[in-house]
C-alpha positions as CSV (number, residue, x, y, z in Angstrom):
1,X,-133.6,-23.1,-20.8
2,X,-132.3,-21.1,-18.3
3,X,-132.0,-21.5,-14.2
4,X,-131.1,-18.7,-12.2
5,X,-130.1,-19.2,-8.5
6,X,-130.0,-16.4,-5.9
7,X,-128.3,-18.8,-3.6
8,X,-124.9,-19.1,-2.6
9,X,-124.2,-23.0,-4.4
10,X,-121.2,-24.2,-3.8
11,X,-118.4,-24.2,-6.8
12,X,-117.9,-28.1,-6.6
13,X,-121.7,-28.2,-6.6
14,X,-122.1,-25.6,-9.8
15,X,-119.4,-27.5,-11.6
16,X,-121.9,-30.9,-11.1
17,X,-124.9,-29.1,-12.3
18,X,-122.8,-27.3,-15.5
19,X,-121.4,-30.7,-16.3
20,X,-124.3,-33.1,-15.9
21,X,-126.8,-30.5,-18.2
22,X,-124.8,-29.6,-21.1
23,X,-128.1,-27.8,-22.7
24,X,-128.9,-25.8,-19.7
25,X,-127.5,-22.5,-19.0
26,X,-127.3,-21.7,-15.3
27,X,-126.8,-18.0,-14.1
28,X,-125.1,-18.6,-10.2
29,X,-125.7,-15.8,-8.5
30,X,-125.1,-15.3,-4.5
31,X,-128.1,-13.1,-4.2
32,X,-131.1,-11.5,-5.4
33,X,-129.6,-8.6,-5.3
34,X,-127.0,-10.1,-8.0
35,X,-130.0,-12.0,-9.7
36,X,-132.6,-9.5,-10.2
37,X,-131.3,-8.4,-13.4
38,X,-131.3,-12.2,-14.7
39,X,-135.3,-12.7,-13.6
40,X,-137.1,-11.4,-16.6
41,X,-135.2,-14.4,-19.0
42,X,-134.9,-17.2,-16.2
43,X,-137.6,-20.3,-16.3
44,X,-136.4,-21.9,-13.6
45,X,-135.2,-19.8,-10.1
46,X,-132.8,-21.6,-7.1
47,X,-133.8,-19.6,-3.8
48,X,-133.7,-19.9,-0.1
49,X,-137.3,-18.6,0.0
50,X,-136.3,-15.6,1.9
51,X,-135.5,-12.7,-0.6
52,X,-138.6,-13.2,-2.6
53,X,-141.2,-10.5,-3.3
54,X,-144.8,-9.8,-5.4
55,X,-142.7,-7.1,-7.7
56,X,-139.8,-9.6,-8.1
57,X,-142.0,-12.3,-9.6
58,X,-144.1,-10.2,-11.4
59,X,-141.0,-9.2,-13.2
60,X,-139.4,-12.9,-13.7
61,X,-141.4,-13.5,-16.8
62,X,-141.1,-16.8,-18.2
63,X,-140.5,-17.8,-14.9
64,X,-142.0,-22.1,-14.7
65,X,-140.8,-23.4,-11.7
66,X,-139.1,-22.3,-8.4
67,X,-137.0,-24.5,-5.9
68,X,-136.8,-23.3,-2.6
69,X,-133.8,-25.1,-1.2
70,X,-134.9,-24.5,2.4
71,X,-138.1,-26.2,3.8
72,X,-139.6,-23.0,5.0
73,X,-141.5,-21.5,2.4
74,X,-143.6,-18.8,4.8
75,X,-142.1,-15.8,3.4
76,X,-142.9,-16.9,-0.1
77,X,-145.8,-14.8,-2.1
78,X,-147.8,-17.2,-3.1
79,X,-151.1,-14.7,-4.7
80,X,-148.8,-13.8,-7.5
81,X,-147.1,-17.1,-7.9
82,X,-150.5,-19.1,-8.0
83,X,-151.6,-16.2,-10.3
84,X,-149.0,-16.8,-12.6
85,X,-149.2,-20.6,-12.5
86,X,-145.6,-21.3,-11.1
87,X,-144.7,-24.7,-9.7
88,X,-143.1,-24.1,-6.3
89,X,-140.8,-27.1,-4.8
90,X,-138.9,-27.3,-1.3
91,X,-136.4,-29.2,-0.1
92,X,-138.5,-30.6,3.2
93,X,-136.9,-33.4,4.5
94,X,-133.3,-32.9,4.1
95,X,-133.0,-31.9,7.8
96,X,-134.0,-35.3,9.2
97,X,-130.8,-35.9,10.1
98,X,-128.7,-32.8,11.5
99,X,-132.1,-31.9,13.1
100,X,-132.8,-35.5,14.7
101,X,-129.1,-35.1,16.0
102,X,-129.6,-31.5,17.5
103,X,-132.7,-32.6,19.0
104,X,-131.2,-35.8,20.6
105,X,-127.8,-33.4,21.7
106,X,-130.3,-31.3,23.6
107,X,-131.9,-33.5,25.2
108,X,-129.2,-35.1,26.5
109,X,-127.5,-31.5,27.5
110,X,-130.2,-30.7,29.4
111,X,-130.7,-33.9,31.5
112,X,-127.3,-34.4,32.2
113,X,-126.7,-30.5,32.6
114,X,-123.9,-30.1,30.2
115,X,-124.5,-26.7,31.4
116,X,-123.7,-26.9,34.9
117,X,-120.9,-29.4,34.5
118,X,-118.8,-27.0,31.8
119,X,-119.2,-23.8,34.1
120,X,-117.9,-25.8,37.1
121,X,-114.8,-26.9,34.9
122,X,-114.5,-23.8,34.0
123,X,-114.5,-22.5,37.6
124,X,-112.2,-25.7,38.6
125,X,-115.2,-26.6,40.9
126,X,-115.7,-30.4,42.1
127,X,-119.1,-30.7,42.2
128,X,-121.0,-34.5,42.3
129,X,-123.9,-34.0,43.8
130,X,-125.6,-32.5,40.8
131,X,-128.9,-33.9,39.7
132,X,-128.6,-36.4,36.7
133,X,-131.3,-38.1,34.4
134,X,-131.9,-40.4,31.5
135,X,-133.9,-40.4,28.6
136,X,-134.3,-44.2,28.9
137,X,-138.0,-44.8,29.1
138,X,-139.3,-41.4,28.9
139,X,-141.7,-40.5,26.9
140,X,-140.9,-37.7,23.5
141,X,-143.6,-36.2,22.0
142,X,-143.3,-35.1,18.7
143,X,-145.2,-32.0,16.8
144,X,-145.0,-32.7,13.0
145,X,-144.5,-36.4,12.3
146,X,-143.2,-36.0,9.4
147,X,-140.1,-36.9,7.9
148,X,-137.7,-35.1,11.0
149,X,-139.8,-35.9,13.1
150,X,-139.4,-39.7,12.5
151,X,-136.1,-39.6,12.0
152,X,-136.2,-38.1,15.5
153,X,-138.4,-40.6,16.9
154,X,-136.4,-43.4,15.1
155,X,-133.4,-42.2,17.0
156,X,-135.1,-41.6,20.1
157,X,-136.2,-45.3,19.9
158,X,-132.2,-46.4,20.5
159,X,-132.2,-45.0,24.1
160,X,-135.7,-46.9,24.4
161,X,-137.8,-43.9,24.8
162,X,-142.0,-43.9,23.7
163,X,-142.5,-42.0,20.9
164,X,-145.6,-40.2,20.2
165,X,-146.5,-38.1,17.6
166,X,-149.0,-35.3,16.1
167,X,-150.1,-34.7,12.7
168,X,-153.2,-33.7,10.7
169,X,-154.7,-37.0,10.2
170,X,-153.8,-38.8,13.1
171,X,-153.1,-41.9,10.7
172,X,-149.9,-43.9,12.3
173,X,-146.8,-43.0,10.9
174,X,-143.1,-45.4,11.1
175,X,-141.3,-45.2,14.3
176,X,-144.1,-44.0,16.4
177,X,-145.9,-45.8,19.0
178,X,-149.0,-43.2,18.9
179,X,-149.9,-40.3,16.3
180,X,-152.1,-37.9,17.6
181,X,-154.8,-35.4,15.5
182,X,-153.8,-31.6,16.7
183,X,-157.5,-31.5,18.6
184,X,-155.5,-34.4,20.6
185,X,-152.8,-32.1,21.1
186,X,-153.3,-31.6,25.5
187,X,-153.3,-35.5,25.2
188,X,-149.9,-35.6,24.2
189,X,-148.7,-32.4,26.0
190,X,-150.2,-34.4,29.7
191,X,-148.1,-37.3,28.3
192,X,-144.6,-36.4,27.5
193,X,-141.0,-35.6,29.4
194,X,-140.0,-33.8,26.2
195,X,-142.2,-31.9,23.6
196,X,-140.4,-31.1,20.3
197,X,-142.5,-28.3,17.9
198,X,-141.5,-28.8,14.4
199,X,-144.4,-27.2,13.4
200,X,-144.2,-24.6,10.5
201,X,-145.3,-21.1,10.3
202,X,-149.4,-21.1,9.1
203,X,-152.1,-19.4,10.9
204,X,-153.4,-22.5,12.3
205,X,-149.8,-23.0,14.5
206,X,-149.8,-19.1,15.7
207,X,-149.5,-18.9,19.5
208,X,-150.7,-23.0,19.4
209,X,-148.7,-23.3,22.8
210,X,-149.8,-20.7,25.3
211,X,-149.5,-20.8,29.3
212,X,-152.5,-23.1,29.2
213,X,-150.8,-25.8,26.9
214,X,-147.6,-25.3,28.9
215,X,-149.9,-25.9,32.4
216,X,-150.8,-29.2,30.7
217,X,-147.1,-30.4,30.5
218,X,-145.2,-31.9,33.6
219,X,-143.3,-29.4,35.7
220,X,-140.6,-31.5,34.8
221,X,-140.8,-31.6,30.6
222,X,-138.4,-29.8,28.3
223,X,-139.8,-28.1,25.4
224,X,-137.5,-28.4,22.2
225,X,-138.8,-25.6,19.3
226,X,-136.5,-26.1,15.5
227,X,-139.8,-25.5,13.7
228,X,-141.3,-22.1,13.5
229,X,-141.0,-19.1,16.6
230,X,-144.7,-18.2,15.6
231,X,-145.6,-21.3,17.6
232,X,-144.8,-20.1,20.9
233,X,-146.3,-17.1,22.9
234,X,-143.2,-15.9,24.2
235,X,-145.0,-14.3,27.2
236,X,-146.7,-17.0,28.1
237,X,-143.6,-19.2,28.1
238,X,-141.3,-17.1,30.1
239,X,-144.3,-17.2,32.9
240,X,-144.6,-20.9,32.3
241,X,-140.8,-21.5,33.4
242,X,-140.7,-18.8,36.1
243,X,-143.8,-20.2,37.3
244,X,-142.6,-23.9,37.5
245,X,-145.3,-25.4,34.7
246,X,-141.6,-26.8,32.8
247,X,-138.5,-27.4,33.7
248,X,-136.3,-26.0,30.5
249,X,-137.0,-24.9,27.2
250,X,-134.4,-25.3,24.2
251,X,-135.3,-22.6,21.5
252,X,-133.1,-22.4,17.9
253,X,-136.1,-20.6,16.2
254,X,-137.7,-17.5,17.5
255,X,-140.8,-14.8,16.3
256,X,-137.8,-12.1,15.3
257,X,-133.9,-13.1,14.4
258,X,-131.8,-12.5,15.6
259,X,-132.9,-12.6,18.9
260,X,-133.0,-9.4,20.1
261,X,-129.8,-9.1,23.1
262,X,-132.5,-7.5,25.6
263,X,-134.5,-10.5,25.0
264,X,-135.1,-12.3,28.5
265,X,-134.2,-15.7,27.0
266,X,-130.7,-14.9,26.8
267,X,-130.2,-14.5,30.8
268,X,-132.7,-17.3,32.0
269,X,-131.4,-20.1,33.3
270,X,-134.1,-22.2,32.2
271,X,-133.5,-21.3,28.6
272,X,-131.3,-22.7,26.0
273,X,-130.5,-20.0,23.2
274,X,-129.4,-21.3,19.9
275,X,-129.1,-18.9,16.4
276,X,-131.3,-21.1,14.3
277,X,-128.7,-23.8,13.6
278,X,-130.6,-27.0,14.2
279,X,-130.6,-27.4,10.4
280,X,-127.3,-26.5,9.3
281,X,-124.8,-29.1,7.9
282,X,-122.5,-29.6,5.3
283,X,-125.0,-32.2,3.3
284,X,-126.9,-29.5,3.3
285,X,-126.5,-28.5,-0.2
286,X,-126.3,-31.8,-2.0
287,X,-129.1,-33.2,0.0
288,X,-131.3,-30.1,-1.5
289,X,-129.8,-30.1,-4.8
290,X,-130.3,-33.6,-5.4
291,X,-134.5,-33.5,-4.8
292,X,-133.7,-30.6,-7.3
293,X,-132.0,-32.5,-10.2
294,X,-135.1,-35.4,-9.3
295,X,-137.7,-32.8,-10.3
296,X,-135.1,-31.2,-13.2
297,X,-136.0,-34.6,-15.0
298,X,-139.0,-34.5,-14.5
299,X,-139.2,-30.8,-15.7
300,X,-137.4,-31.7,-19.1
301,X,-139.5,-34.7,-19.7
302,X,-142.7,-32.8,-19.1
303,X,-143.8,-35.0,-16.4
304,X,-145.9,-33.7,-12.9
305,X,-144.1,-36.4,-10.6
306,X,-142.5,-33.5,-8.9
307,X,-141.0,-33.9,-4.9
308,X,-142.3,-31.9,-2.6
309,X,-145.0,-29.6,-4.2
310,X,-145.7,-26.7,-2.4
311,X,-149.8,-26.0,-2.3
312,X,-150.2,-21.7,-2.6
313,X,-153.5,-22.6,-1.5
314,X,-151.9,-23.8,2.1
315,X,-148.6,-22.3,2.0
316,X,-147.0,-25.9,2.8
C-alpha cells in the first residue's frame, strides 16, 4: 500500500507515521507539484484540499481514499471523485480550540479597544476616557454549531455570556442555551451583541448576510467571520458599517486572498483585517494526523467507521 502526501508533514511527524506502519510505504512530498508523478501508484493521498484538480485524479489510478487535512473541502472535485468511488475524509474539528481562542481574543480586542489603547502607547498619549465594555452577559450568536462553534460557546460560557446557535436541524446542541434552524436565522441576528459565521462555502451560504441581515443586527454588534468569505456581500457590509447598522466587523477569511491592498477593509476603522490565521497552531498537524491514523485502521481492517466523511453529493 502506498500513501502519498502533497502536504508539507512535519519530519517528527513522518518519522511517527514510518515507524508505527512498517508495511506501508509513504511518499512525503511538500507539494503537488513534487507529488504528481507519485499519483498514478498511490491508494491513499494526504492533501490540504487546495491543489486538487479533475485531470489530477483522473490520473491517480488506484487511488481509494483521500484525507484532506484541512476542514475546507470547497475546492475539492467531487464529479470525478464520486465517479471514481473515492472515500474523501477531513480533518473538521481540529480547530475548536485555536479558533474558540481567536474568537474569544477578538472579542475582547474590540470591546476593550486593544486598538485604541496600543496606538495611544505608541503615541505616549494618556488617554482614560475611552469607552470600555464587557462581554459578561451579552449575548454570542453562533453560525455553525458544530464542533468550533461549541467549543466557542463553551468558552464564552466562562465570562457568563448566552449562547445561541444555528444549525440545519435546529436540534439543541451542548453548551448552547438555544439552536436555531437557518429559516430562524433574523431571530438570532435581532438577538445577539456578537455574530460569529463559521459557516462553510456551499451555495446555500453565498451572500447569506447582506445589508438586510446586517439591518437586523444591533448598531452595536460585532460580526466575527473564520468560516468562509463567500458568506458575506462585501458591499453590503462596508455600507452596513459606514451606515451605522454594526459597530465592527472582525474578518480572517475573505471572497479572494489575499486581500487585495486596495481593498477598503484595510483602511476602515471599523474593520479588523486578519490573513486567515484563526486556525493556525502548532497542534495543528497531530490533531489532523491523528483522525488520519483513526480511519488508517479502519482502512486496513476493511471497516466503513471512518471520521469525518465527506458527502460529494453536498460538498461537506
Amino acid at each position: 500500500m502506498i500513501v502519498l502526501t502533497s502536504a508539507k508533514i512535519r519530519r517528527d511527524l513522518r518519522e511517527q507515521l514510518v515507524t508505527k506502519y512498517p508495511d506501508i510505504t509513504f511518499i512525503f512530498r511538500e507539494s503537488m507539484k513534487e507529488a504528481e508523478g507519485d499519483l498514478p501508484e498511490a491508494n491513499i493521498l494526504i492533501t490540504y484540499g487546495e491543489d486538487l484538480t479533475t485531470d489530477l485524479v483522473e490520473k491517480a489510478k488506484q487511488l481509494k481514499w483521500i484525507m484532506v487535512i484541512s476542514a475546507g473541502v470547497d475546492k475539492v472535485p467531487f464529479d470525478v471523485i464520486k465517479r471514481k468511488n473515492i472515500l474523501v475524509t477531513n480533518a473538521r474539528g481540529i480547530h475548536g480550540v485555536p479558533m474558540a481562542e481567536y474568537t474569544i481574543h477578538m472579542m475582547l480586542q474590540v470591546i476593550r479597544q486593544a486598538k485604541t489603547l496600543i496606538s495611544n502607547e505608541q503615541k505616549k498619549h494618556w488617554e482614560r476616557k475611552i469607552t470600555m465594555s464587557e462581554l459578561y452577559g451579552k449575548t454570542i450568536g453562533i453560525l455553525g454549531a458544530g464542533a468550533i462553534g461549541q467549543e466557542i460557546a463553551r468558552l464564552s460560557k466562562a465570562f457568563q455570556m448566552r449562547t445561541v446557535g444555528l444549525n440545519r436541524s435546529g436540534k439543541p446542541v451542548g453548551h448552547f442555551d438555544d439552536i436555531y434552524s437557518f429559516d430562524q436565522l433574523p431571530s438570532i441576528l435581532k438577538e445577539s451583541d456578537f455574530v460569529v459565521s463559521i459557516l462553510p462555502k456551499t451555495e446555500e451560504t453565498n451572500d447569506l448576510l447582506t445589508y438586510n441581515e446586517f439591518k437586523q443586527m444591533k448598531n452595536h454588534a460585532i460580526l466575527i467571520n473564520i468560516g468562509r468569505g463567500n458568506v458575506i456581500k462585501d458591499g453590503d457590509l462596508i455600507d452596513a458599517l459606514n451606515d451605522g447598522e454594526i459597530a465592527h466587523a472582525v474578518l480572517d477569511v475573505f471572497h479572494e486572498e489575499p486581500l487585495p491592498k486596495e481593498h477598503p477593509y484595510w483602511t476602515m476603522e471599523q474593520v479588523t483585517v486578519t490573513p486567515h490565521l484563526s486556525g493556525i497552531s502548532p497542534e495543528y498537524q497531530p490533531r489532523a494526523l491523528n483522525i488520519f491514523e483513526k480511519n488508517l485502521n479502519e482502512f486496513l481492517a476493511r471497516g466503513n467507521q471512518f471520521k469525518n466523511v465527506i458527502d460529494p453529493e453536498r460538498g461537506y
